[in-house]
LOKERO-591962 format. One record per residue: x, y, z of N, C-alpha, C in turn. Coordinates in steps of 0.05 Angstrom, whole numbers, plus 32768, in hexadecimal, padded with zeros to 4 digits. Layout:
N
XYZXYZXYZ
...
END
This chain:
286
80117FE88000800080008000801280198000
8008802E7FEE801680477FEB801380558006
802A80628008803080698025801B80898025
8016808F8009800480AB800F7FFA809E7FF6
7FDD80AE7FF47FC580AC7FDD7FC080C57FD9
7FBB80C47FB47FB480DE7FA67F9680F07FB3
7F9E80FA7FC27F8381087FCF7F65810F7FBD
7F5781077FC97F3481037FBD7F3281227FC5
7F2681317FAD7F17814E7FAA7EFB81457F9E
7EEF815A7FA67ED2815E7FA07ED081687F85
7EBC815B7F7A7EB881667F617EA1817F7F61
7E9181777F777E7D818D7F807E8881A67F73
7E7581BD7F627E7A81DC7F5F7E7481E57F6E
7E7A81FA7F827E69820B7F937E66822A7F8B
7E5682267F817E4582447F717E4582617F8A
7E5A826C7F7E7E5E82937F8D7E3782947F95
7E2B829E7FAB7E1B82A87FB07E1982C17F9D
7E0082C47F827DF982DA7F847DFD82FB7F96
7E0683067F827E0483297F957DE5832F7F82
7DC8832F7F917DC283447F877DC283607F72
7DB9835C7F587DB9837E7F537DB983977F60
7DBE83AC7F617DAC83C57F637DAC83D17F82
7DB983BA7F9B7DC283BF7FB77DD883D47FBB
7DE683D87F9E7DF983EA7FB57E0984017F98
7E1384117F987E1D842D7F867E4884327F8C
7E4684317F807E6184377F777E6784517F79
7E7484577F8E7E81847F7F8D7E8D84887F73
7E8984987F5C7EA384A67F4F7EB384B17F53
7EAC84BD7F687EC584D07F7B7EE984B37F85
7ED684A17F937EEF849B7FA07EF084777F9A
7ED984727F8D7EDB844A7F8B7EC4843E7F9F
7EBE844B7FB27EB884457FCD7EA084307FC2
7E9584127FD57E7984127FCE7E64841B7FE7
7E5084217FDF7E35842F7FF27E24841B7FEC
7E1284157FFF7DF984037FF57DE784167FF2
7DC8840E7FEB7DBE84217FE07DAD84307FF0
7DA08413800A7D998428801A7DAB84398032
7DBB843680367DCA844E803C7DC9845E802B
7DCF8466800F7DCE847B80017DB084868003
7DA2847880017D7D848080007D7E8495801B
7D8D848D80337D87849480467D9384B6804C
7DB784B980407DB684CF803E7DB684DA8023
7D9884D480137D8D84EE7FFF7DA284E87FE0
7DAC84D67FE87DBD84CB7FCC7DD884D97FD1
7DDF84E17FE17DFF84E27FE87E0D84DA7FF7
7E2D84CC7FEA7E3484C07FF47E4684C9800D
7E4184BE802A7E4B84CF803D7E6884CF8042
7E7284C3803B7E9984CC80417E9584DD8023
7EA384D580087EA584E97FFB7E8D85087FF8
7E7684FC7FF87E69851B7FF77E5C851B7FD6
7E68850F7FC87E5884FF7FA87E3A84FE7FB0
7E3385107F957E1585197F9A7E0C850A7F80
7E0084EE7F7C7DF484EB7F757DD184E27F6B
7DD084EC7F507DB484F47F447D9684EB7F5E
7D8685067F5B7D6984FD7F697D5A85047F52
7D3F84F97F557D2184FD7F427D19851C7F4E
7D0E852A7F477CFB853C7F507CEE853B7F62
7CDE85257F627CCF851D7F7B7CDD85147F8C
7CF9850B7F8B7D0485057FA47D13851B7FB2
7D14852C7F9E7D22854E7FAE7D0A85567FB6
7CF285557FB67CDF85657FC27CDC85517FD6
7CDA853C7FDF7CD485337FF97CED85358009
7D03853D80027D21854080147D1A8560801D
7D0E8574800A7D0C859180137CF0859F801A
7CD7859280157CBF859B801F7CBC858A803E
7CAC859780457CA7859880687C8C8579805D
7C8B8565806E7C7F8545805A7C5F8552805B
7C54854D804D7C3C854B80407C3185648037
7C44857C80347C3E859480377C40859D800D
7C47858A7FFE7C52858F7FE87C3485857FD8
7C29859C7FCB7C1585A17FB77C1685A57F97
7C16858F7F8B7C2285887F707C12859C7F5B
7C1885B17F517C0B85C57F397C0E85C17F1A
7BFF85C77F0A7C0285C57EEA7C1185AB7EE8
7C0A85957EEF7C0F85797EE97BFC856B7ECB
7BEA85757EC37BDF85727EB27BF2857F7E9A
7BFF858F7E977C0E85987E7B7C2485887E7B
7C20857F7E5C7C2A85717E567C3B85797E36
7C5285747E2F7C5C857D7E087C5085737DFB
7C5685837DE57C47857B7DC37C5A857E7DBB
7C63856D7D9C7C7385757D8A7C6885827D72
7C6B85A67D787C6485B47D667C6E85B67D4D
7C8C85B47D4E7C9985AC7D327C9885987D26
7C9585877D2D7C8E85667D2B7CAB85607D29
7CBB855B7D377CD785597D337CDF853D7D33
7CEE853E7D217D0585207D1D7D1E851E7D13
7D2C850F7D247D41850C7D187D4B84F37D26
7D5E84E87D367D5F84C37D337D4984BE7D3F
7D3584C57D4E7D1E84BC7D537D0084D77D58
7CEE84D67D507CDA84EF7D577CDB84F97D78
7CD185177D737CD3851F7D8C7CB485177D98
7C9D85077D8F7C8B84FF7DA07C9184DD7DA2
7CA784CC7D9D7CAE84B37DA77CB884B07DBA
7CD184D37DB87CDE84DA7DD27CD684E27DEC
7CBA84EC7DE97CAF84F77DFD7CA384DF7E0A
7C9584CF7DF37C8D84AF7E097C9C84A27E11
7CB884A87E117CCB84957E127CD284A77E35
7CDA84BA7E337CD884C87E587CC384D07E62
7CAF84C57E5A7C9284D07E6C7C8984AB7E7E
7C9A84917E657C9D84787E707CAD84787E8C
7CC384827E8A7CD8847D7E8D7CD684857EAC
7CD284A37EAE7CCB84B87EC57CB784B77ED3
7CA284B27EC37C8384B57ECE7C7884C97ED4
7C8984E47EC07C8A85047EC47C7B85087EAF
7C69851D7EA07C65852C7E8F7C7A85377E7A
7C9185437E907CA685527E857CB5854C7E9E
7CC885667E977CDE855F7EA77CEC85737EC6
7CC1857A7EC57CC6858D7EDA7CA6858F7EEB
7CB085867F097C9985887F1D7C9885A17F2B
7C7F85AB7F2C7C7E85C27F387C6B85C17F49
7C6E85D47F607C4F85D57F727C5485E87F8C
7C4585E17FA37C4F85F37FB67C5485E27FC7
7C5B85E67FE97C6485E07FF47C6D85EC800E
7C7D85E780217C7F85F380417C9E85E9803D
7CBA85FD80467CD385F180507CD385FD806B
7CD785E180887CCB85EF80A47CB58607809F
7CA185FB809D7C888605809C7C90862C8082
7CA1862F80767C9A8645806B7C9186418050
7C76864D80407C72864980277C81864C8013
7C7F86427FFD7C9086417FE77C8786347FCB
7C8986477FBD7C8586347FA57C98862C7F9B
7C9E86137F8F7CAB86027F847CB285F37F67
7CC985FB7F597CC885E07F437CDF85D57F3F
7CE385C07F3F7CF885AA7F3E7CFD859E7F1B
7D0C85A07F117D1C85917EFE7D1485777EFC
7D1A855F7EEC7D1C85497EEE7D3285407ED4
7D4A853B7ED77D5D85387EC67D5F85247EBB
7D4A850D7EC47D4084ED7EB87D3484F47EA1
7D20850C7E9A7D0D85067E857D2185237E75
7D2885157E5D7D3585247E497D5185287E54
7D5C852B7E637D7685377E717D6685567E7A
7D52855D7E867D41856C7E927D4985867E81
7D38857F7E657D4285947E507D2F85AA7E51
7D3685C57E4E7D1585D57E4F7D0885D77E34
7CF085CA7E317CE285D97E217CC985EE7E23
7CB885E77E1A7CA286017E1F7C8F85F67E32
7C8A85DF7E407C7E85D87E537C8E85DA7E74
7CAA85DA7E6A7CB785DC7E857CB985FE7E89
7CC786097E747CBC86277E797CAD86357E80
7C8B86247E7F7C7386337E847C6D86227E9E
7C7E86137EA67C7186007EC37C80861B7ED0
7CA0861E7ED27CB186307EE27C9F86457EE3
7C9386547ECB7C9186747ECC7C7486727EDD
7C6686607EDF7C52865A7EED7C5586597F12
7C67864B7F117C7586487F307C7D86667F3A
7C86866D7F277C9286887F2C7C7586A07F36
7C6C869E7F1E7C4F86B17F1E7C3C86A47F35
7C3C86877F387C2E86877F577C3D868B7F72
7C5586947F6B7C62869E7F827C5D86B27F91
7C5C86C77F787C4A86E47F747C3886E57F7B
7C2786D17F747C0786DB7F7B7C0486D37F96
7C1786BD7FA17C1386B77FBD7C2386CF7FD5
7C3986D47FC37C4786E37FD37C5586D67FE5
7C6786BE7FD87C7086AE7FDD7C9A86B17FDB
7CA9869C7FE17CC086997FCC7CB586897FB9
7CCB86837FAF7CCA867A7F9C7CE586637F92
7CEC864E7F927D0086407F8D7D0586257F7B
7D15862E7F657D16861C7F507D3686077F51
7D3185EE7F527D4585DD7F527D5485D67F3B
7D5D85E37F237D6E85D27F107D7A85C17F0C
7D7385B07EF37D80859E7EF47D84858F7ED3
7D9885A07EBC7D86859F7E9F7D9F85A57E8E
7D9A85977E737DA8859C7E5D7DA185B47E4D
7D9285BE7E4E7D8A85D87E487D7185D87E35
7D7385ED7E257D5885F07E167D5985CF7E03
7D3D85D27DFF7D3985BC7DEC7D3485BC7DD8
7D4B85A97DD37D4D85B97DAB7D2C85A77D9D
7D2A85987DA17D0E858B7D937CEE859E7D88
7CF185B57DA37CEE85D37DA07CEA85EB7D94
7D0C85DF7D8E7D1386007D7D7D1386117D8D
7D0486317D817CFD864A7D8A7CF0864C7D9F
7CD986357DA47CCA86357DB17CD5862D7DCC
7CE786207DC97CFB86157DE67D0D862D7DF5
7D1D863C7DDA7D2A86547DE67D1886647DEF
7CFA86687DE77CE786847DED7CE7867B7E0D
7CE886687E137CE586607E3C7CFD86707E47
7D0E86757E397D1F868C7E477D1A86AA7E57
7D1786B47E377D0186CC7E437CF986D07E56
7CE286BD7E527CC686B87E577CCB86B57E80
7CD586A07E897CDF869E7E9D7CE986B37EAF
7D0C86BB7E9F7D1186D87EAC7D0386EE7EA5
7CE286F57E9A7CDA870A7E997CD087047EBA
7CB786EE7EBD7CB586E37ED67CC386E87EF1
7CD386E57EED7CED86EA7F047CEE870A7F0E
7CED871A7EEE7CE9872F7EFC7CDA87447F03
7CC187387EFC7CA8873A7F117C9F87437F2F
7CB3871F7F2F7CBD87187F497CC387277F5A
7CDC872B7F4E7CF2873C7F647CEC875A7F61
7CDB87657F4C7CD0877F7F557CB387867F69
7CAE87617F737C9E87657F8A7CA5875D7FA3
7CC7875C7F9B7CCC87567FB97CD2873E7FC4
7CC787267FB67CD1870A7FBA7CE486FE7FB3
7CEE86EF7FC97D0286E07FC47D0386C97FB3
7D1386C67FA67D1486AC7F8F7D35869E7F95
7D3986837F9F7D4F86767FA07D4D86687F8A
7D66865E7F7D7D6F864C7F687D8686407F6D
7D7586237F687D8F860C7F767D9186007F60
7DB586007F597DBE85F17F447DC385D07F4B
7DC585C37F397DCC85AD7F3F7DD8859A7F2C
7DE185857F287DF9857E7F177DE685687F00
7DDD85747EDF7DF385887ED97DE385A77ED4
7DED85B97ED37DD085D37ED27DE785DA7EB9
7DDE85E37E987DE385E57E837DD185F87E6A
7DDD86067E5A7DCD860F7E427DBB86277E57
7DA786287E437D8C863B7E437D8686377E62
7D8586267E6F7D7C86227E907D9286307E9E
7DA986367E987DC2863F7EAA7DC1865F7E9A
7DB886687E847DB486857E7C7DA186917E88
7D9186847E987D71868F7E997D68868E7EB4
7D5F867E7EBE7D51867E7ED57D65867A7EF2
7D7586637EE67D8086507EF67D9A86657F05
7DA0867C7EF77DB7868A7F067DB286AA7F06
7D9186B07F077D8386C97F197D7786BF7F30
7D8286BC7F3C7D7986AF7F557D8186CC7F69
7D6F86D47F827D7C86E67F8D7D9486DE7FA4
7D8F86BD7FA97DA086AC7FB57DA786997FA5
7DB886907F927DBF867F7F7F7DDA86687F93
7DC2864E7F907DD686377F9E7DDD861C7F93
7DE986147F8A7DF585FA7F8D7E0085E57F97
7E0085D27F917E0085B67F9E7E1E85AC7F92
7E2E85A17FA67E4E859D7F9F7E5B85907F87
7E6485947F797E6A858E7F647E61858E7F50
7E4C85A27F487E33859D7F3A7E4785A67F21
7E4085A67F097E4B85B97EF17E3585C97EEE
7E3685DE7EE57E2785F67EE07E3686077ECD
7E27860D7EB87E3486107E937E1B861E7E86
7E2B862F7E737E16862A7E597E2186147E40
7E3E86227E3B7E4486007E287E5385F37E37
7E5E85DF7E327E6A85C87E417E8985D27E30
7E9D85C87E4A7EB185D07E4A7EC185C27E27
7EB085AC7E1E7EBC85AA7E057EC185BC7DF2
7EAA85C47DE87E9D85D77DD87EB585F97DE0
7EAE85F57DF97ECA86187E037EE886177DFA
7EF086017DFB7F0585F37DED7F0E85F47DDE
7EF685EA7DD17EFD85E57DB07EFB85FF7DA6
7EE886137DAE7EE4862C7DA57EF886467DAE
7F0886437DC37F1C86577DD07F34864D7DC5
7F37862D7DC37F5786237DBD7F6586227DD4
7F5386267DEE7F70862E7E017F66860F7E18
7F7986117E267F7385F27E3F7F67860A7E52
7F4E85F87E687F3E860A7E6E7F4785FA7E8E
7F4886137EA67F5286097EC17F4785FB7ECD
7F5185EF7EDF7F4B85D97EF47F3185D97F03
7F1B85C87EFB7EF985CF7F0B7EF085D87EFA
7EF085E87EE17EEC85FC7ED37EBF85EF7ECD
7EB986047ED67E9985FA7ED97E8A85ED7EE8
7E9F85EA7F007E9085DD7F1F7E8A85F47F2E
7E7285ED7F397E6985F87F577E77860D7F5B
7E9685F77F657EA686067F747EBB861B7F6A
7EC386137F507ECC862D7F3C7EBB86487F40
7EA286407F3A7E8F865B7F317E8986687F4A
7E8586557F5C7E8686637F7D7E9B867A7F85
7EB786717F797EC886827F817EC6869A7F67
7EBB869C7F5C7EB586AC7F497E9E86C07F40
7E8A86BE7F5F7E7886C47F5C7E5E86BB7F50
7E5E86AD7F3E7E4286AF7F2F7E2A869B7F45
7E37868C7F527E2686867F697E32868C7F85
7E1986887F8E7E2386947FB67E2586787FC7
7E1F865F7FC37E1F864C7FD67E25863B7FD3
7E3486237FDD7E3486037FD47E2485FD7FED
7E1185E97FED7E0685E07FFC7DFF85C77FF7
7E0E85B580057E02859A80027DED858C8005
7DDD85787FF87DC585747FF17DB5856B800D
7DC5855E80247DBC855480397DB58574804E
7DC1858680477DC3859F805E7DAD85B5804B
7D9C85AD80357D9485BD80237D8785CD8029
7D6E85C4803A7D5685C1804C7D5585CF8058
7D6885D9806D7D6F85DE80827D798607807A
7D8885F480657D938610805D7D81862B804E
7D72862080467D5C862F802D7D418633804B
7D46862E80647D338634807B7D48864E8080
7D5A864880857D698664808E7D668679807B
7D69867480617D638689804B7D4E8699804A
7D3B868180467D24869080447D1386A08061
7D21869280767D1D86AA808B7D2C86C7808D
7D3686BF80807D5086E2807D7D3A86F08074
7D3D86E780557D3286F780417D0D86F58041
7D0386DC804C7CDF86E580447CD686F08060
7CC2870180687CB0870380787C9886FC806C
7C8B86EE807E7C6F86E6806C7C5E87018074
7C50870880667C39871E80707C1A87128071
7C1C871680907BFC871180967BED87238084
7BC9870F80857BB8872180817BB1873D808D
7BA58751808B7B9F876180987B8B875C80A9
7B82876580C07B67875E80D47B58876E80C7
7B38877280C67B27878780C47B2B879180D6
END
């Protein structure tokens, strides 16, 4: 008898346990992994780096309205394709294709609402449906928000979040420019306050217009905030363009906005604001 024998192995496979889909997010900032509900929990950012990633509309309004206080307006308007536009696919395939997708109309919720009990009208972006492009239904939802601000005697605060006008549009997409900052200054020749919160990415016709007359203009960390994208400046100057060039934090030190404010402290912060700047005015007694 052999003093040692060729050792017996299992032929058995033992199959890796499944991971689940969809449990957990990947940082860009640093590698890190997050599961998801931790991320769910603080508001979609990741808490060591500070990586602010994407919310729906409706999920920025339940992180910044006071809960059950948020009153959904002009939800019935909906686009038409007036030009009948096409090109690799129609602009009414496209529109069923993000109204599936979102479960939005367009690409912007508006309504009123309470931050710690103060009124406010409200409209939020949604950068899921189209890359939250404006056309003439998002322009007339904003200038609406705006004008019931007025009539309430309210603030007023719009969340960006958009590739800009919508070319499918045309004319009729740039006319929401105007049209918006005529609104605005309405506004502010009655006295109300209007905040504008940028957020990543704010671009085009939405970053000329509404998104940076704000009488408090704020952003969220890292956001880009542009009218063209640093390609296009490039290619068009010839020159290498500096370090950040179109973050937050560039334009912060540069003025064109006053705040970074991170998405978890948002709330909090736009209560301090709007107590600076609104007094509500009671009715009068007889």
């Amino acid at each position: 008898m052999a003093l040692f024998q060729k050792p017996k192995y299992s032929t058995v496979v033992v199959k890796k346990k499944d991971i689940p889909r969809g449990m957990w997010q990947k940082c860009p900032l640093t590698g890190d992994i997050i599961y998801n509900k931790e991320l769910e929990q603080n508001q979609n950012v990741v808490p060591k780096s500070g990586y602010h990633f994407p919310i729906t509309a409706r999920e920025r309004l339940k992180h910044l309205l006071d809960e059950g206080s948020f009153q959904e307006t002009d939800k019935e308007l909906a686009p038409t394709d007036a030009l009948e536009f096409v090109d690799s696919a129609s602009y009414k395939d496209r529109l069923l294709k993000y109204q599936k997708k979102t479960g939005e109309k367009d690409a912007l919720v508006s309504g009123l609402g309470k931050i710690h009990e103060i009124p406010v009208s409200i409209a939020v972006f949604d950068f899921q449906f189209g890359g939250g492009s404006m056309g003439s239904v998002v322009g007339e939802k904003v200038t609406r928000a705006i004008e019931r601000a007025l009539e309430k005697k309210i603030p007023c605060i719009v969340v960006s979040s958009s590739g800009g006008a919508r070319m499918m549009e045309g004319i009729l997409s740039l006319m929401q420019m105007a049209k918006t900052s005529a609104a605005l200054g309405r506004l502010a020749k009655a006295g109300l306050p209007y905040i504008s919160i940028l957020t990543h990415p704010t671009t085009g016709g939405v970053t000329a217009s509404f998104a940076t007359l704000g009488d408090v203009n704020i952003a969220e960390p890292g956001a880009m905030i542009c009218f063209a994208g640093p390609r296009v400046i490039k290619e068009t100057t010839n020159e290498e363009l500096p370090e950040g060039f179109q973050s937050a934090e560039f334009l912060l030190q540069r003025g064109l906005i006053d705040q970074i404010v991170p998405r978890t402290e948002m709330r909090d912060r736009l209560r301090d604001i709007l107590a600076a700047l609104y007094t509500k005015k009671e009715p009068k007694s007889a």
